[in-house]
Structure formats: C-alpha cells, structure tokens
C-alpha positions in Angstrom: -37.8 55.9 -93.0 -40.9 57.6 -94.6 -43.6 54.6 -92.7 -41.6 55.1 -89.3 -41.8 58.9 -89.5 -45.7 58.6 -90.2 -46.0 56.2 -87.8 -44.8 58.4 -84.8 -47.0 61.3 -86.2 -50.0 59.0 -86.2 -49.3 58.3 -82.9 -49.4 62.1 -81.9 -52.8 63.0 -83.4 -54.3 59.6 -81.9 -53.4 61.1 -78.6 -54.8 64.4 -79.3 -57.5 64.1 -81.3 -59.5 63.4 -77.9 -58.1 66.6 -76.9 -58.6 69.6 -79.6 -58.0 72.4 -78.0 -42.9 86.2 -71.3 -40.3 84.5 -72.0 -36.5 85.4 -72.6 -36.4 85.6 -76.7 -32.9 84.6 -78.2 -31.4 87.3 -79.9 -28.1 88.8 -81.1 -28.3 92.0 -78.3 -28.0 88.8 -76.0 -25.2 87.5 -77.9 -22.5 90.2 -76.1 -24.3 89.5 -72.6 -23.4 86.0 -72.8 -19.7 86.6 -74.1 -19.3 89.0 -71.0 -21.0 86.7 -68.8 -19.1 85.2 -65.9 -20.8 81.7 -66.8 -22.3 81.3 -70.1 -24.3 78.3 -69.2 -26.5 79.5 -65.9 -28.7 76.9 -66.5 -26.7 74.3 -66.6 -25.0 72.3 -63.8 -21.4 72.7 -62.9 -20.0 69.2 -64.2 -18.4 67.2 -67.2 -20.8 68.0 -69.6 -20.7 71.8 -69.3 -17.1 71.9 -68.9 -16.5 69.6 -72.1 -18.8 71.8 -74.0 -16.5 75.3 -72.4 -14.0 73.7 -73.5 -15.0 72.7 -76.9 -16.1 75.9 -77.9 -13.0 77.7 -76.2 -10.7 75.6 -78.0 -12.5 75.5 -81.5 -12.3 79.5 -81.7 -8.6 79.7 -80.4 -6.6 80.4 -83.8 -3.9 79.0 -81.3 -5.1 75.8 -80.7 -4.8 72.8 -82.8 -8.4 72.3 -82.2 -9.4 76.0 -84.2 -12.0 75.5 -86.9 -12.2 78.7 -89.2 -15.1 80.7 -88.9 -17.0 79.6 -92.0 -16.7 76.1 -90.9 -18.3 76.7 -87.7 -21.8 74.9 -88.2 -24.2 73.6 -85.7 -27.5 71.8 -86.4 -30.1 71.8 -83.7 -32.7 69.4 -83.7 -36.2 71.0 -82.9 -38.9 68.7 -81.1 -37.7 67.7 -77.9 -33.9 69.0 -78.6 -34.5 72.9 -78.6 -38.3 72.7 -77.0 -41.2 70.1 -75.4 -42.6 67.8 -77.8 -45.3 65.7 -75.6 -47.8 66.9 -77.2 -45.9 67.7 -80.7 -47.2 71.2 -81.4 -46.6 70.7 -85.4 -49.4 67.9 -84.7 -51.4 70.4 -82.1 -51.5 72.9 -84.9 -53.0 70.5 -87.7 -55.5 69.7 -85.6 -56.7 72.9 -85.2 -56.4 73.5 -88.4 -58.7 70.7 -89.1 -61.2 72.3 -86.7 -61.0 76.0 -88.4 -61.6 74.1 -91.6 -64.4 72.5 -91.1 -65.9 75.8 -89.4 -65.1 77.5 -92.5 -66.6 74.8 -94.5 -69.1 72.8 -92.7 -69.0 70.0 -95.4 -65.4 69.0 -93.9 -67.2 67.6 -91.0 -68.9 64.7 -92.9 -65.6 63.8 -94.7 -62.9 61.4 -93.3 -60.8 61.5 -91.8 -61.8 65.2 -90.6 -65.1 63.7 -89.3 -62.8 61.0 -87.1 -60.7 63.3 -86.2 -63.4 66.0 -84.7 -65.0 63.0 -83.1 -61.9 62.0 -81.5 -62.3 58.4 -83.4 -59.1 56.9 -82.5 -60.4 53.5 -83.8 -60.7 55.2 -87.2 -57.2 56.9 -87.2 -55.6 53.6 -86.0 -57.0 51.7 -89.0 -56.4 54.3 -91.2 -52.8 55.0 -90.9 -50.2 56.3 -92.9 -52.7 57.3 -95.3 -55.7 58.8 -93.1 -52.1 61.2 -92.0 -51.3 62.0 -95.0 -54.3 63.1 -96.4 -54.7 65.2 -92.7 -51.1 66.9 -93.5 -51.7 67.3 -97.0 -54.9 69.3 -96.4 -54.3 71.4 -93.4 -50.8 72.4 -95.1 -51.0 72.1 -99.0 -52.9 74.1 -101.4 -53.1 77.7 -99.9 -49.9 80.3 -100.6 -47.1 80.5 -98.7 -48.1 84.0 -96.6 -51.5 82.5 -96.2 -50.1 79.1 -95.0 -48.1 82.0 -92.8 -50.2 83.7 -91.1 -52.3 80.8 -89.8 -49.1 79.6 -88.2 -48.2 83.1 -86.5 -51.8 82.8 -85.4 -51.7 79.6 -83.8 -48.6 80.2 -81.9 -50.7 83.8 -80.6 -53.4 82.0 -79.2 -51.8 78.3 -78.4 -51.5 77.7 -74.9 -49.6 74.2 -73.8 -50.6 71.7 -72.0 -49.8 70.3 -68.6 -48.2 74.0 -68.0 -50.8 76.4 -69.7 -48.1 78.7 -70.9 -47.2 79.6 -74.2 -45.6 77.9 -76.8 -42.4 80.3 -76.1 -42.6 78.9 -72.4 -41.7 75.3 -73.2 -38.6 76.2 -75.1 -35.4 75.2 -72.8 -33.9 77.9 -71.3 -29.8 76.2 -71.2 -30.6 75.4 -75.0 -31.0 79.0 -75.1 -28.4 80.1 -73.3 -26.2 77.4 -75.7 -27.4 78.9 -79.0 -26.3 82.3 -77.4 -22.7 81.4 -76.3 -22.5 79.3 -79.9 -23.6 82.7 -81.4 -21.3 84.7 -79.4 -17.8 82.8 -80.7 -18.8 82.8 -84.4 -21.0 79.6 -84.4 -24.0 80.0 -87.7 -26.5 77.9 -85.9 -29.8 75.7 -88.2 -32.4 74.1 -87.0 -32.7 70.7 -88.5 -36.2 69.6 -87.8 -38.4 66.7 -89.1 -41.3 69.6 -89.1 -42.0 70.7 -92.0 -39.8 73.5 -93.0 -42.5 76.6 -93.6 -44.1 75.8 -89.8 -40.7 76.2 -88.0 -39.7 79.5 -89.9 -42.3 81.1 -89.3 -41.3 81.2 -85.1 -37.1 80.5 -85.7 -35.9 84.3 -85.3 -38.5 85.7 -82.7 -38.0 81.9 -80.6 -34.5 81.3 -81.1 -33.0 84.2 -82.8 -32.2 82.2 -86.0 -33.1 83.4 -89.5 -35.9 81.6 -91.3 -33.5 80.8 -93.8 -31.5 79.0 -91.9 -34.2 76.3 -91.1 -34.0 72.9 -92.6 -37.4 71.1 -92.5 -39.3 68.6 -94.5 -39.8 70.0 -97.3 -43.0 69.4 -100.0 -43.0 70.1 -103.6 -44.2 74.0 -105.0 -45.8 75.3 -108.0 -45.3 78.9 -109.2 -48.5 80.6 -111.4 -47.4 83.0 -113.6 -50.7 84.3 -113.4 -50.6 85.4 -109.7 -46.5 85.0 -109.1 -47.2 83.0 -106.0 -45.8 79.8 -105.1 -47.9 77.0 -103.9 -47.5 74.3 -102.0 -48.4 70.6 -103.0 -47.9 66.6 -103.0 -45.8 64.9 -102.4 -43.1 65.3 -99.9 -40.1 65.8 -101.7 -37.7 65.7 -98.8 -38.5 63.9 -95.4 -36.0 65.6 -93.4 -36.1 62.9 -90.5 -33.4 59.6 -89.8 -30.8 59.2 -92.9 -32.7 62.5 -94.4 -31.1 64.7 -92.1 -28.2 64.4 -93.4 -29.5 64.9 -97.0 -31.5 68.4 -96.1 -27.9 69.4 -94.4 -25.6 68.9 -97.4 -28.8 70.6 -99.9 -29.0 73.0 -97.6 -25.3 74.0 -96.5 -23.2 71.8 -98.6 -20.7 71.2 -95.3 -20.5 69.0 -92.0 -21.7 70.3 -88.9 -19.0 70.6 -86.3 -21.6 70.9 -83.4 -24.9 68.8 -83.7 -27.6 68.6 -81.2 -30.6 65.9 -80.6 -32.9 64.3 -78.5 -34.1 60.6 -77.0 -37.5 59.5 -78.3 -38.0 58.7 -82.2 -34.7 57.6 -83.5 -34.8 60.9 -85.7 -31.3 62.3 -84.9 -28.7 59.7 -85.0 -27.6 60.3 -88.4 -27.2 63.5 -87.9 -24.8 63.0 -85.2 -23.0 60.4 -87.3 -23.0 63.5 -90.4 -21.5 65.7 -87.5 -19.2 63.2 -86.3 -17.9 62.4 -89.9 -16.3 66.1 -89.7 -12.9 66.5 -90.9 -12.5 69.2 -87.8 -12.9 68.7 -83.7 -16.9 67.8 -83.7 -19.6 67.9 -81.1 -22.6 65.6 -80.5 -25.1 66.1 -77.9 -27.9 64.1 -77.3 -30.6 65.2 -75.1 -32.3 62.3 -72.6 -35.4 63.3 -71.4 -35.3 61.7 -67.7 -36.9 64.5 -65.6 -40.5 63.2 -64.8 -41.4 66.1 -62.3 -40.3 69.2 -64.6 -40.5 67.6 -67.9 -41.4 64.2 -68.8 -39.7 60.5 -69.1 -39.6 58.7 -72.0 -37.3 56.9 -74.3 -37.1 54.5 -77.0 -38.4 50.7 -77.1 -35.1 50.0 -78.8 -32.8 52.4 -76.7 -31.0 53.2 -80.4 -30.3 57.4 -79.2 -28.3 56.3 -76.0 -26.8 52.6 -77.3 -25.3 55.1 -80.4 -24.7 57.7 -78.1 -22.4 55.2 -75.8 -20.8 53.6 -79.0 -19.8 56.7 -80.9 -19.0 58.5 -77.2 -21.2 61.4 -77.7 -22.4 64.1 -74.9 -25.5 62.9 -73.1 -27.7 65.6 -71.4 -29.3 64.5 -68.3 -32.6 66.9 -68.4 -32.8 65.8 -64.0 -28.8 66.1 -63.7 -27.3 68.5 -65.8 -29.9 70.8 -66.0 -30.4 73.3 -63.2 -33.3 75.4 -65.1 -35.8 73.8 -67.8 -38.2 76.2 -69.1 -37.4 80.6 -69.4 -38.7 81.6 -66.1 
C-alpha cells in the first residue's frame, strides 16, 4: 500500500517539478440557509442521484422511519483530493515543492544536494530513478523537523499566495461548489462530517474550517510520528510515517480516530485510495451511503481514471452512488 501511495506522489512532483511555481466558505451560518432552502443541492442536477441522496438523508433523520440512525451515529468521511477539491496538480505536492524552493533560498547549500538540486532543475530523469526514496527524503524534509505552528504557518502561507493552475484562481476556487452545498445539508440534519485524506493530517487542518467549515480536529490524515522536549514543551515532527492514511489505511485512521462506521462515505476515481473506505462505510450496521466521484468532465474539469478501472468495477459490484462530474453536476467550482 505504502510503494503504491509513493508511487502516485512521485508521479505528481515528476510532473511539476518542470513547473515550480472569493469563494463561498462552508460554514455553520450556512447550515440554516440550506435547511430553509427550497433545493438543498443547487448544484446538482435534478435526477437519481440527487434524489437518492434527498432521500437518504430525509429518511436517516426521520425518528419515524425504519431507516433513522441516532444522531451520534451520523458519520460521514469525505475523501479530500479530487472528492471535496481538484487534485491535477495535487496541491499537497505543489506545496512541497515550494517548500523545497524557499529552502534552498534560505539555505543556498540545499541547492547542491539531491534530490533538492534535481528537483530545482526540473531533473525528471533523476526523480524517476530515484523513487520511493528520492520522495521520501523530499517529504521528510520539507515537513519534518520544524514545530507544529511553524510547520503552520508555512502552510497558511502557501494557500495566501498559491494560485492554481489551468484556472489561476485560488486554491479556495477549485473546491466543488455541490460538495459544498452536500457538507452543508449533511450539517444541517445532524451529520458530524471528517475529512479522510491520504494528505498528511497537519497540511489539511490547517485550511479544513475556513474551506469546508470542519474543525481541524476532525481531520484524519497520514499521520508521522512526534517528539515532545521538555525543554521547550513543543512537539516535533519526525520519521517515519506512523500511519499512511490511504487504501486499507483508511479504515484504520477512521476506527483510531472515531472508533465507529461511517454511515455516509465519499470518494473519487483516480488512485484506488478510497475503496476501503466505502467498504468500512458499507460494513455499517445502519442504512449507509457510498459515493464515488468520476471525474469525466474534460471541458470544466479534467478526465481521468484508473488503468485498472478498480473505483467504478467496486463501485458497480457493491452498488454504490456514482457522480457524473459532466452529468450530475450542473456547477463545478464556487462561482
């Protein structure tokens, strides 16, 4: 799981390393808009898969129904990258390279040392030879070694100053506006949502309340191990990885991190990453939901799947939700 994981990274910074470069923010005042709203879902196509996921939450919160779930059992995990917002480029990936390049400013002896030298000369020879373990030592020293409100702050001030590619917008401009408007209407009838990412876990919390209006401590991430100095009470992170929140570890970071099933799950088409998830969700001793995002749209988004089809050949199997990015979504990015 760990060489796959790596794998699709490496891929990521091979593709960028050539290339080293007002939205509508989810919150709980939005929460009672939604309720009210005469469609919860504007952004999403009148059809099956809206109506089944109406009716899912309708009959989930009806203490009528034999469908209710109690309150404290309604979960729902939400994939990140490419389930909640654009992930061609990644921007975990966009973000450790330009850490790489502050680096080496900082210290100009980084720019004679592999793989920082390869990566500021865009060497994609050296990276592809390299692999798995010229990453790692990228990752490990862009986001080990420093405390946890430094390690902060560089993140707050990448996401000021980032602006994405193919639509030069803000990083909060390639989140997708009917995910949004799902985390809302989730919110609205008692849902706690988490974010279940493969990211690491300090990167996402640092953006999960202002972008999605979910509390940093309800982000589950890949996690690496800490030390704490009693001389200067801070925590600090370090090697290895202890948890690899990605594939069969999603599941693992869910029960550590909630200790119940999901009854609403949500994930994407393109690494594989959240099919166990699903299964977790499925699993559920209450009515479950699985929703698998299919990134088809070309023109507003981009097209890409798997080599071994594994999101939708699950997806078909186990009879989960499919979105259609070009069908069933009318809106894709906050306007």
């Amino acid at each position: 799981m760990k060489k796959i994981f790596l794998q699709i990274c490496l891929a990521s910074f091979i593709f960028i390393s050539c290339n080293i470069p007002a939205s509508n923010n989810a919150s709980n005042a939005q929460d009672s808009t939604q309720a009210k709203a005469v469609d919860p879902l504007p952004s999403w196509n009148e059809g099956p898969l809206k109506e089944s996921i109406i009716q899912f939450v309708k009959s989930s919160t009806d203490s009528g129904s034999k469908q209710f779930i109690p309150a404290e059992d309604r979960i729902a995990t939400f994939d990140n990258d490419g389930t909640l917002w654009a992930e061609k480029p990644t921007v975990q990936v966009v973000y450790t390279m330009d850490r790489v390049k502050k680096m080496a400013e900082a210290n100009p002896a980084l720019r004679n040392k592999q793989p920082f030298k390869a990566i500021l000369k865009g060497d994609r020879e050296f990276l592809a030879k390299g692999g798995e373990k010229a990453l790692f030592e990228i990752v490990a020293a862009t986001h080990t070694g420093m405390p946890e409100e430094s390690f902060d702050s560089t993140v707050k001030e990448f996401f000021g100053n980032y602006k994405y590619p193919k639509y030069n917008v803000s990083v909060k401009g390639i989140r997708y506006q009917p995910q949004l408007e799902l985390l809302d209407y989730l919110r609205a009838h008692g849902f706690k949502i988490f974010i279940c990412t493969g990211g690491t876990i300090e990167f996402v919390r640092a953006i999960s309340q202002e972008y999605y209006g979910i509390p940093e401590e309800r982000v589950i991430g890949t996690t690496f191990t800490y030390s704490f100095s009693d001389t200067t009470r801070e925590l600090t992170r370090k090697t290895p990885i202890a948890l690899l929140n990605d594939r069969q570890g999603k599941p693992v970071g869910i029960e550590v991190h909630i200790g119940k099933h999901p009854v609403f799950a949500a994930g994407n088409v393109g690494n594989e990453g959240d099919i166990q998830m699903l299964e977790f969700c499925q699993a559920s001793k209450y009515p479950s939901f699985q929703l698998m995002v299919n990134h088809d749209d070309s023109t507003r988004e981009f097209s890409y799947g798997e080599k071994t089809n594994a999101s939708l050949m699950a997806s078909e199997k186990n009879k989960w939700h499919v979105v259609s990015m070009k069908n069933d979504w009318k809106e894709i990015f906050p306007k």
